[in-house]
N, C-alpha and C positions, 0 to 999 in steps of 0.2 A: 504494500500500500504506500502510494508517495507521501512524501512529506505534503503538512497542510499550510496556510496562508496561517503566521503565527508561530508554530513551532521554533524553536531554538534550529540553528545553525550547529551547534556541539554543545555538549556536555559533559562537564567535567576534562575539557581538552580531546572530547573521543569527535569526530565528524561526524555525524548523523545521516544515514542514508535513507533511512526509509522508516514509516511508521508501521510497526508490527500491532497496535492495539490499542484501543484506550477501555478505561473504566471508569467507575466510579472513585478508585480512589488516585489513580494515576494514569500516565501512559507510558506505553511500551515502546522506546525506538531499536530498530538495527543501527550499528555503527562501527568500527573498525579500531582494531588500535593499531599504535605505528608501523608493527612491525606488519600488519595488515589480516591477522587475526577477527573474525566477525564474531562481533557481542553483543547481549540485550541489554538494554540501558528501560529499567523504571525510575520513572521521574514522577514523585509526587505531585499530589494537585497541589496549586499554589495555597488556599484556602486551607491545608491543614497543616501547615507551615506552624501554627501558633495552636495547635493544637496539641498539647500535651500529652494525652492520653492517646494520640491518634502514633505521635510523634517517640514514645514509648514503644509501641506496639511495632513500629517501625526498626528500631533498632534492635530488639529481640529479634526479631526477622535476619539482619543483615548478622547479626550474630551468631546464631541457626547455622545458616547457609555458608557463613565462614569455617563453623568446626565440621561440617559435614564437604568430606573433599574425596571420596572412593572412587571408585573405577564405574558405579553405577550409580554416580550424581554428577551434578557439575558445583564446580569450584568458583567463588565469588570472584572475578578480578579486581573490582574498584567498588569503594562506596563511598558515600556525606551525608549518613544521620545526622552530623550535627551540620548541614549549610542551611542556607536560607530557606533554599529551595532542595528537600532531602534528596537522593538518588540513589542508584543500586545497579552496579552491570555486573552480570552475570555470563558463563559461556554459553551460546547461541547455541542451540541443540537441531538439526536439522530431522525430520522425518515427522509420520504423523502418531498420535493418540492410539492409546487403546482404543477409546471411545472410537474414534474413526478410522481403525481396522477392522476392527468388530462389525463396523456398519457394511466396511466395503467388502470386504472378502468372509465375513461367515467364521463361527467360534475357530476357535488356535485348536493345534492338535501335535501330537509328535513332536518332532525334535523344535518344535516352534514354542511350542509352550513350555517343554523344558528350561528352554533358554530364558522364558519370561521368569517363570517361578522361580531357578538360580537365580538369574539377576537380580529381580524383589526382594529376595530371600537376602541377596548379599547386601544392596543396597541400606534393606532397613539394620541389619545388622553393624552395618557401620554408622549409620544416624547413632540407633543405642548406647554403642560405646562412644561415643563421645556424651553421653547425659542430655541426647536430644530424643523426643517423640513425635513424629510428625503431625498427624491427626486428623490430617487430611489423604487420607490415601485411595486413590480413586480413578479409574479408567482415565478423566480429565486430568489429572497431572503425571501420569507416564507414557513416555514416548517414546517411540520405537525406533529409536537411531540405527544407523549402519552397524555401530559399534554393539548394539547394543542396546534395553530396555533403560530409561533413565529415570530417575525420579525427580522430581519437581514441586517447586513452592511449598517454600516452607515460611509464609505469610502467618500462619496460626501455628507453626512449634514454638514449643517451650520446652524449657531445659527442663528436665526431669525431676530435680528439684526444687525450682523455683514454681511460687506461687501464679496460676494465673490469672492476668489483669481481667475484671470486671469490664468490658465493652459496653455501654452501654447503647443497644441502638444495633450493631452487626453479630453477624452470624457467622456459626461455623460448624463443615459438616456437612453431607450427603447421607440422607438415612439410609439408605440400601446397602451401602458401604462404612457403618460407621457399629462401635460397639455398643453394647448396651449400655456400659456404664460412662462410657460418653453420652448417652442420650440422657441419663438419670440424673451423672454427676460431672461435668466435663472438668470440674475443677483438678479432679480427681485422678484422670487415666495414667497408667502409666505405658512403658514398652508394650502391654498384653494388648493390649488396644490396637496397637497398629498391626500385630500378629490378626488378631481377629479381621480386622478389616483386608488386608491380606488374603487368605482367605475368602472372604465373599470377592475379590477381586479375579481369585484363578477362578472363584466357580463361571464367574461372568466369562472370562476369557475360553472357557472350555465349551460354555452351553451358549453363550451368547445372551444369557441373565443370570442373574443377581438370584442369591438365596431366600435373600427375603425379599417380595417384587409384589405390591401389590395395587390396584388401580389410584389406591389415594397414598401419600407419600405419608397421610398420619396413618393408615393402617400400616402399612410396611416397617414404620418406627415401632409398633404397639408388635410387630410380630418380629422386629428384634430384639425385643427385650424378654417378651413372652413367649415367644414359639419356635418350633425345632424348623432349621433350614430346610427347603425346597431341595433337596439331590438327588430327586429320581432319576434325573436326565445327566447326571455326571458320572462321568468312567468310572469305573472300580478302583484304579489304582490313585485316581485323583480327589474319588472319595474319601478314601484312607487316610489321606493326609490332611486332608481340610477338616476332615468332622473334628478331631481333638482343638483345631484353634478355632473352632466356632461352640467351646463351650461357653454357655452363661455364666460362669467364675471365671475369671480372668486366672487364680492359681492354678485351672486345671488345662492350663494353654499352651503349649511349650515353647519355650523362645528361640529366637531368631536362630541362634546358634548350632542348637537342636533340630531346626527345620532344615537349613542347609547342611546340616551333614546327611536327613533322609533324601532330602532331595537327591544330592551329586550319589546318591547309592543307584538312583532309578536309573534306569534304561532310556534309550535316545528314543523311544517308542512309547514312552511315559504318555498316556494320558490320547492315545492316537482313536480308539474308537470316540472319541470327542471334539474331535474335528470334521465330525458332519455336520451339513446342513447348513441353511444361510440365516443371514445377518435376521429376516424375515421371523423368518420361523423362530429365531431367540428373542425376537420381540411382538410378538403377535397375540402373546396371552395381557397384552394390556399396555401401558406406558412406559413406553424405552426407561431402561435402567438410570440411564444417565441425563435424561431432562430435564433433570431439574439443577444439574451440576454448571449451567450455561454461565452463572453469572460470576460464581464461584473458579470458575476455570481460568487456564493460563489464556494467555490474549495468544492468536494464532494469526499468521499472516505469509506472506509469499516471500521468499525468502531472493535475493538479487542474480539467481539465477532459476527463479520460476518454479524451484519445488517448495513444499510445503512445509514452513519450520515452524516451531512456538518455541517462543521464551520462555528462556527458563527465568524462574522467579518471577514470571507476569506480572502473576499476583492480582490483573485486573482482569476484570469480566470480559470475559470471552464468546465463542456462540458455536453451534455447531454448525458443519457446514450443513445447507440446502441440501445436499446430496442423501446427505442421513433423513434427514425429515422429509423428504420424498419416498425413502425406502420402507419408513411405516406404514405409509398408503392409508386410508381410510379403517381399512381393519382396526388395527394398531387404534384406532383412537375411540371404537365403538365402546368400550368397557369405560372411557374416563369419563365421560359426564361433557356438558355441552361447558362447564366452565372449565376444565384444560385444555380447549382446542386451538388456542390459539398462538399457531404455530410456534409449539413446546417456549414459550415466552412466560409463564407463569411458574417462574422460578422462587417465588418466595417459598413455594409450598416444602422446600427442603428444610427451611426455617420455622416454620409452624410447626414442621412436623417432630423438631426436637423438643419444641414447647408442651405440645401437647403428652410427651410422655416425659419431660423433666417436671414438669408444672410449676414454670415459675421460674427453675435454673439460668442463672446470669448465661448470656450468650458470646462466643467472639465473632471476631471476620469481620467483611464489609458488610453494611447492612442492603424483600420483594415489594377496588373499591370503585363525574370530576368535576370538573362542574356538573352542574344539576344533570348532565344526561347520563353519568352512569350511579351516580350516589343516590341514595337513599332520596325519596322526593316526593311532596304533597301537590295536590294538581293545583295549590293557587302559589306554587313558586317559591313555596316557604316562610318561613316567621318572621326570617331574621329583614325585614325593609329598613331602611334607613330611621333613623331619628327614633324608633323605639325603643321604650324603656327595657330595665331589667324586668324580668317575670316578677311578678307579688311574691313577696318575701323572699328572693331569693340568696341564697348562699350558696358559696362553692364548695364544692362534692366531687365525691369519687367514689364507682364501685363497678362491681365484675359483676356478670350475668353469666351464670353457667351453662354449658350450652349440653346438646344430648346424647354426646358420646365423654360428655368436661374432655374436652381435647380444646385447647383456648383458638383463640382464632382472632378474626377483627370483625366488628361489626359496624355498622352503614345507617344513620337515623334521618328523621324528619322533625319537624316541630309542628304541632298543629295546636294552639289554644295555648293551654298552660301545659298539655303535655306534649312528651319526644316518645316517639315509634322509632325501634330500631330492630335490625334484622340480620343474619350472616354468623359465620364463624359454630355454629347447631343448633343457632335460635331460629327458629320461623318468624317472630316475631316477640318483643315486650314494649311494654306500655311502661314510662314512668314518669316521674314528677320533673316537670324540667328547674323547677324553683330548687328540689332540695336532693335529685336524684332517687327518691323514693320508688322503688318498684312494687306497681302495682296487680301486672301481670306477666307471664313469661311462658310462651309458647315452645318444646324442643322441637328437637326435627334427631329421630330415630336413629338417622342413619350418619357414615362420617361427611363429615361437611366437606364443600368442593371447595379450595380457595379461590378468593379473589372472586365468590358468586355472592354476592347481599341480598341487598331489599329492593324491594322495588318503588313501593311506595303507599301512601295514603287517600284512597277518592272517598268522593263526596262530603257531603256537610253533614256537620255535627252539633245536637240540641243538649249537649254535654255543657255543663257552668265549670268545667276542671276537672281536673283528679283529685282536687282537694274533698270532695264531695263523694260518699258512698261506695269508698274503695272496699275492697274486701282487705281485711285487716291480717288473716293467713296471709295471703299471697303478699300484700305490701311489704311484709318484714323480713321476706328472702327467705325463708322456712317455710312458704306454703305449699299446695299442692305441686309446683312441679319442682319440687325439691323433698319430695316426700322418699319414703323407707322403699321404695320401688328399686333402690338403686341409685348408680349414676349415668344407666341406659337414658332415664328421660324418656320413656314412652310415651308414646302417641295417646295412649287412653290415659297416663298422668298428666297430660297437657291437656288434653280436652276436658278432663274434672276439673283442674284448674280453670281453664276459659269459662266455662261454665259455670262457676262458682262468681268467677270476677263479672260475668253478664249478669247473673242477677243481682247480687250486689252492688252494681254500679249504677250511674247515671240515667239509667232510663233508656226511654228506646232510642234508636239513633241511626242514620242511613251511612253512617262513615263503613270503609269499608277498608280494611290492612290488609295490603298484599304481600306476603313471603315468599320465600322457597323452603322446601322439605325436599330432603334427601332421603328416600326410605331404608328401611335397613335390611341389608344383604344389597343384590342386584338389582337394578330400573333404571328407569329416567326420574330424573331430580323433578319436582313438582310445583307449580306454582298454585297457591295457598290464598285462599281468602278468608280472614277473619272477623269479626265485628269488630266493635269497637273496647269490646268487654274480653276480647282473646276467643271467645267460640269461633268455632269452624263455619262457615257458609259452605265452599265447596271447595274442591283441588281437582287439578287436569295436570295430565304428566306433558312434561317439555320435550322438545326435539329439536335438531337443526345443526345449522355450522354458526351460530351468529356469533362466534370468537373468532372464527377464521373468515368473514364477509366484513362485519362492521369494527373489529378489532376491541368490542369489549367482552367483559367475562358476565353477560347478561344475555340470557334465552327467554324472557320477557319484558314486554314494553307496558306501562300503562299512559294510555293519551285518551284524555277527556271524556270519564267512565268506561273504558273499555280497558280489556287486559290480552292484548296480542301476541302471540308465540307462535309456532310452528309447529304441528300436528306431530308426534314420534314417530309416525313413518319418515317423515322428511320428504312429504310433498306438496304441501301447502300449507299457508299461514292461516290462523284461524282470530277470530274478535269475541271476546264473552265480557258481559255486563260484569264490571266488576262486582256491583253489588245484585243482590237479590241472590240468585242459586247457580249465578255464573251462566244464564243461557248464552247457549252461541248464535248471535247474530247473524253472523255470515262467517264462510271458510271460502279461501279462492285458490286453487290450483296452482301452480311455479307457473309460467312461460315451460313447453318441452325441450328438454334435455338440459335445463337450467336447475339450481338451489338459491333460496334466497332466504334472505333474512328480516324482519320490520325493524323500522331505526325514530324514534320519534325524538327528537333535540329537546324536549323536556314534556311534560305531561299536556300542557297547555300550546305548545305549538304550534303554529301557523297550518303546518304543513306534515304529513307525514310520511314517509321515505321506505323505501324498499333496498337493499344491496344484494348481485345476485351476480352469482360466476355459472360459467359452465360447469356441468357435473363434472366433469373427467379433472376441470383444475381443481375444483374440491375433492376429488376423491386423492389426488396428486399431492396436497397442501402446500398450492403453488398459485397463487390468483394473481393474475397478472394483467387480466384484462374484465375486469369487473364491469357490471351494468347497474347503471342508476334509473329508477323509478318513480314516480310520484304511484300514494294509495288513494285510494277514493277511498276516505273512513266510513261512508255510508253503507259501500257494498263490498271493499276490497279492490273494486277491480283496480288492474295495474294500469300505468299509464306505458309511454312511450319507451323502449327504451334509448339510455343516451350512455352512449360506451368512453368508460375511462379508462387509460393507457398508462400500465404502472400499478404499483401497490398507493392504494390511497385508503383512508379511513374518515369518517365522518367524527367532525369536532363541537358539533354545535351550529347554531344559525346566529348571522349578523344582518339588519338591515332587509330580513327577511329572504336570505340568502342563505343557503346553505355550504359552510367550510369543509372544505377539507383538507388532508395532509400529507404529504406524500412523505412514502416510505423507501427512502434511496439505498441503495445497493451498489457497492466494488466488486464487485466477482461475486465473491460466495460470502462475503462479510456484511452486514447492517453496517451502514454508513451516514443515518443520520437522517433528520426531517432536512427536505431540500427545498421543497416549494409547497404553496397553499393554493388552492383553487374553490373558484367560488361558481357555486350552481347557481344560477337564475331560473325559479319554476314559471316565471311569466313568460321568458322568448325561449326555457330549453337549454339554451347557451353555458357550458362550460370553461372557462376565462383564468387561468394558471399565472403567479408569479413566483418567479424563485425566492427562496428566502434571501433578502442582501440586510445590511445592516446603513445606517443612518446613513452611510458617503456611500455610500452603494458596492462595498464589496461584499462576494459573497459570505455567507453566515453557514454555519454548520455545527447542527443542534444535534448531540446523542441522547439517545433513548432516555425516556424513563416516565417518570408519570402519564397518564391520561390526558393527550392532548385537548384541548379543552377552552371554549369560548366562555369567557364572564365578563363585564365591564366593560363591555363593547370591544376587546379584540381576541388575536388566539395567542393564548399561555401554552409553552413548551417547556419543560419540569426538566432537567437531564438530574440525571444518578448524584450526582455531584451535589445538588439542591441548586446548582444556577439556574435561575426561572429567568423566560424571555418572553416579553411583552407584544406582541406582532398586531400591525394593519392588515385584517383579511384582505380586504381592499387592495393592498397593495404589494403585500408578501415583505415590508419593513419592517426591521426590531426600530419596536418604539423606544424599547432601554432593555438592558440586561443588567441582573443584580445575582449578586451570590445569597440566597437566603440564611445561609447557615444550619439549614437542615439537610442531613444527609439522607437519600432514598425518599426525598419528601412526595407529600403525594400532589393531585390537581390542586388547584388552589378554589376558594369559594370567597366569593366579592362582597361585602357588608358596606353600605355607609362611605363609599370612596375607598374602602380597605381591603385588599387580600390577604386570605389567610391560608397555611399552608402548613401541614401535621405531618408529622411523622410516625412509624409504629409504635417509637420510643416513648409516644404521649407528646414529644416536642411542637411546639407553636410559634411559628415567625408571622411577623404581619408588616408589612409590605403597603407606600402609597400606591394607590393603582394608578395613578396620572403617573411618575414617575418613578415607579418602585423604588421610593426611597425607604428602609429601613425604619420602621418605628419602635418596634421590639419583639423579645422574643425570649421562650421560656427554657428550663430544664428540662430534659427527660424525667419522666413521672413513673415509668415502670420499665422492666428490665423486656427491651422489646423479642419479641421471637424471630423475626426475618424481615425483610425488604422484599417488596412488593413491586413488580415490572408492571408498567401502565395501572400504579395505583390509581385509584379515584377519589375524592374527595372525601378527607376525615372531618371535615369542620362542618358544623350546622348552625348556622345562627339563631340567638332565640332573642331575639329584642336586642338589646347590649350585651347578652350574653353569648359563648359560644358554649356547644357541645361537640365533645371531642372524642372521636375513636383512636382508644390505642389499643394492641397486643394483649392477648389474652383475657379477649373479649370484656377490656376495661373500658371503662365510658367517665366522663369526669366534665365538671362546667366550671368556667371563670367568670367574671365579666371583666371587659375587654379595656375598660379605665382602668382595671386593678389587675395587670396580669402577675400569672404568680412565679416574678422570673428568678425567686429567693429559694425556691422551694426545691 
């Protein structure tokens, strides 16, 4: 990848040839040193320069990677922890990924895998004696050189006896590959850890999956802690070896030193009826092993003579190539649920999934919900308007909503009256006090939650005077029915005695109507959910569709102006049901033939309602490249014209009665950033593109991250870093760029002239929206679980107050004169 408009000329005296990567917390260059030797140079982001703990974390790394110097690593050349601007080169490693041999050529066998297992074997062996543990060990960070299998980044080692730091906010870890007592207690692990992880490593390289593999990355953590490995499918002689370091006691594991002398005993035929079959078939019982390792991975790039190298020591977010994510095909993604399909980009879910079986455990690494069109949303636009007051009596609060697997997650609210609806993470739904956080009701959802799938929202009006009035006083105090002796399953009929209980006790009769999602438990289609206003059931219709891989969010229901539209679970046409009353369906209209499509509505109330639709064969490919836009007729469905877009583009919201969009740019086989915005006109039809430039007009080049996302009249681009950009739909110009200070922040949500803009962590910046100039901004509030790819918006406005989603399905309110930046 060339160098960009920006970048440094050299580093550290090395010349700079080419960008191998960026990330969140830095970027990767190629560069050479005199003697003309090619190295990876990581160069911190500038913004965490003065960050202490980030700048900590940093040096243990370069520390790491200096005592670890074998024949199967590579050796640090140069580093400046302590400069301005920190740095780290490493030797440049040529060849590809487990991950991405696995994909292309189909599980290792014979003398192939021998040589991996040695190598790993010796590799980690020599990390251990010198008092390092990696902890990271994962198809994504070993690579398959000439020479040889290499290991890589050691971003999250720590010396064996030293304590480790408290991150607050990133993560660290691949559950598929990670030990149990890393998922429980990461402060904790030692060598046996990375033995274990090992292990599930050859089993993947032998079968082409993972031992523990299961469609949600929280059950897969819950069945590495709990349940015996998956090795039907692994050779006899490769079984033998792995079962002992895949015990649950880390004492009954044997170490590195003990495994490479079993190893060098086998035969150059080791493990050879395991090298059948293709990349396919080792991933077709569900979601590729490694998807969710994308962000967590070495930065990968083309190396100055056209083959394919990654850097060693990345250390920043990476991606896999297109290549692999075509080879799942449609199959491959039937079992995940309509919220991971978009295109293996929901990568927090490795993060949640530590939380959900540590409960609570401090996380490390970098750190995975945006405006109003994918967050949590009531049809009149929400509470939070300008110039109003705080809620009656309110005070600032905090508390956690358990959900129905207690596996934590994030949840997504609305405000309506005096109270906040919130949804996501194994709630279907709760009710609770927006003045004092008081929960009055609390809906589970059975089955394990999908990340990155919320709420949908709140219709119609409601003859409710508050929640201060006839709440049910079990359910308010967080010990009611759906917290009862049932367990921590949270059944379906404990939720519904609870709603039931909160309906009639409550406020009287009332036409409001709260839409969730439910995920049932075992196998289906995830469910969208309609409730009263009291938490009773109305009715539920199971979901279908690609609308993660058409419209790029993690939402397979719209609600627009009392209807609730999705996609029929065959995945052949879009369907309309009253939200309220018993959910009739108004109308269902058929795709266009040989077409899939998705409904996209820019907020509950919008002008205008939208369709995105690719040919079958690109969604079966999960390759859309040439998508078609629609207008719906809300009355009947029917579709309107279609008008062909060229490119990956996603829908950001509407301006000016225009509908945004964003184009999603591509270097070869790498994501290369939003490039331009185009703007629909549903009056002449007309499609009308600028490239993103900045203020003198050179071009701008914005990496991924939050939920693209229109509020305050232009479109906000979120990158990993937390620098948020301001853009003219209009015109495709940054109106201003600002560094928010939160890292992995999500969309942002517009109050009163203000943006705001959250983190997993609980973190809050708020930002002028005329000039994002900096007003303030809070601590982290809970020890977050993961980082979030095209999060959506954590912040809810309730008057002057805000409600805030964080991690582990914590909710918490400030008001916005008093932020609590001491806390």
């Amino acid at each position: 990848m060339r160098l960009r408009s920006g970048d440094p000329e050299a580093i550290g005296g090395y010349p700079l040839e080419a960008r191998l990567g960026a990330g969140g917390m830095g970027t990767v260059y190629l560069a050479r040193t005199a003697s003309g030797r090619r190295i990876a140079i990581k160069l911190i982001h500038q913004q965490f320069a003065d960050d202490e703990e980030f700048r900590t974390r940093f040096r243990q790394e370069v520390s790491a990677a200096r005592q670890v110097s074998g024949a199967f690593t590579a050796a640090v050349v140069d580093a400046d922890p302590e400069g301005a601007h920190p740095w780290m080169a490493t030797a440049y490693i040529e060849g590809p990924t487990l991950t991405e041999r696995i994909a292309a050529g189909g599980p290792l066998g014979g003398a192939e895998l021998r040589t991996l297992a040695v190598g790993l074997a010796e590799a980690l062996r020599d990390i251990h004696r010198v008092g390092v543990v990696h902890r990271d060990l994962k198809p994504s960070n070993v690579v398959l050189s000439a020479e040889g299998p290499r290991v890589i980044d050691f971003g999250i080692s720590r010396a064996a006896d030293h304590q480790t730091l408290t991150m607050t906010g990133r993560v660290i870890g691949t559950p598929p590959f990670m030990s149990p007592e890393q998922l429980q207690s990461p402060r904790d692990v030692g060598p046996e850890s990375d033995v274990f992880s090992l292990a599930t490593l050859l089993v993947y390289a032998a079968t082409g999956q993972a031992p523990f593999d299961a469609d949600s990355p929280y059950l897969t953590a819950y069945q590495v802690v709990h349940e015996e490995p998956e090795l039907g499918a692994v050779p006899t002689a490769v079984r033998a070896l792995v079962e002992p370091c895949l015990a649950k006691d880390p004492a009954r594991r044997p170490s590195t030193d003990e495994l490479l002398g079993q190893l060098l005993a086998l035969p150059e035929d080791f493990g050879e009826s395991g090298g059948t079959g293709t990349a396919a078939a080792g991933t077709a019982a569900g979601l590729s092993v490694d998807s969710a390792t994308r962000v967590l991975g070495g930065a990968r790039g083309l190396a100055a003579d056209g083959t394919r190298g990654l850097a060693e020591g990345g250390g920043g977010p990476g991606r896999l190539p297109d290549e692999v994510e075509r080879r799942t095909g449609s199959r491959t993604l039937t079992g995940i649920g309509p919220g991971l399909r978009r295109r293996w980009r929901s990568v927090l879910a490795a993060a949640v999934a530590v939380a959900a079986v540590a409960s609570g455990v401090a996380l490390l690494g970098p750190d995975r919900g945006a405006g109003t069109q994918n967050a949590a949303r009531g049809e009149d636009g929400g509470a939070g308007a300008p110039g109003k007051p705080l809620p009656e009596g309110f005070e600032p609060w905090q508390v956690a909503v358990p959900g129905g697997k207690n596996i934590p997650d994030e949840l997504r609210c609305v405000t309506r009256g005096a109270d906040v609806y919130c949804g996501g993470g194994g709630v279907v739904a709760t009710r609770l006090r927006a003045a004092d956080g008081k929960r009055l009701w609390a809906v589970r959802s059975p089955g394990v939650p999908v990340s990155g799938m919320h709420f949908v929202g709140v219709s119609g009006a409601s003859d409710a005077k508050g929640a201060a009035e006839g709440a049910d006083p079990k359910g308010a105090d967080g010990e009611g029915a759906d917290s009862t002796g049932a367990g921590s399953e949270g059944t379906a009929a404990d939720s519904t005695a609870s709603a039931k209980s909160n309906s009639r006790s409550g406020s009287g009769s009332s036409d409001l109507t709260v839409i969730g999602y439910r995920v049932p438990a075992g196998s289906g289609s995830a469910q969208a959910v309609a409730l009263t206003e009291g938490g009773e059931e109305r009715w539920s219709a199971p979901l279908g569709g690609e609308s993660t891989l058409l419209t790029g969010r993690t939402q397979s229901a719209e609600l627009y102006r009392g209807d609730v539209l999705s996609v029929d679970p065959a995945g052949t046409r879009i369907e309309a049901r009253r939200a309220g009353g018993h959910g009739e369906l108004r109308w269902s209209r058929a795709f266009p033939p040989g077409t899939q499509c998705a409904p996209y509505a820019p907020n509950p109330r919008a002008e205008r309602l939208y369709a995105l639709c690719a040919s079958t064969a690109e969604v079966e490919s999960v390759q859309v490249t040439r998508p078609t836009l629609r207008l719906i007729d809300p009355a009947d469905g029917r579709l309107g014209e279609p008008v062909q877009l060229r490119g990956r583009w996603r829908p950001a919201g509407e301006a000016d009665g225009r509908l945004v969009l964003v184009e999603e740019r591509m270097e070869g086989l790498d994501f290369a950033g939003y490039g331009a915005v185009a703007l629909f006109d549903p009056r002449t039809g007309k499609v009308t593109e600028h490239p993103l430039r900045g203020p003198s007009g050179d071009p701008v080049e914005v990496t991924e991250g939050a939920d693209p996302t229109v509020v305050a009249g232009a479109l906000h681009l979120v990158e990993r870093s937390g620098r948020a950009h301001s853009v003219d739909p209009a015109t495709g110009r940054v109106r201003w760029s600002r560094q928010t200070g939160v890292e992995w922040a999500s969309a942002p949500v517009a109050a009163d002239g203000v943006l705001y803009f959250g983190s997993a962590s609980g973190r809050v910046a708020a930002l002028d929206a005329e000039d994002g100039e900096p007003l303030w901004a809070t601590q982290p509030r809970v020890e977050s679980p993961g980082n979030e790819m095209g999060a959506t918006a954590r912040i809810t406005p309730a008057g002057r107050a805000v409600i805030v989603s964080a991690g582990g399905n914590t909710l918490f309110g400030f008001d916005t004169k008093r932020p609590p930046q001491d806390d």
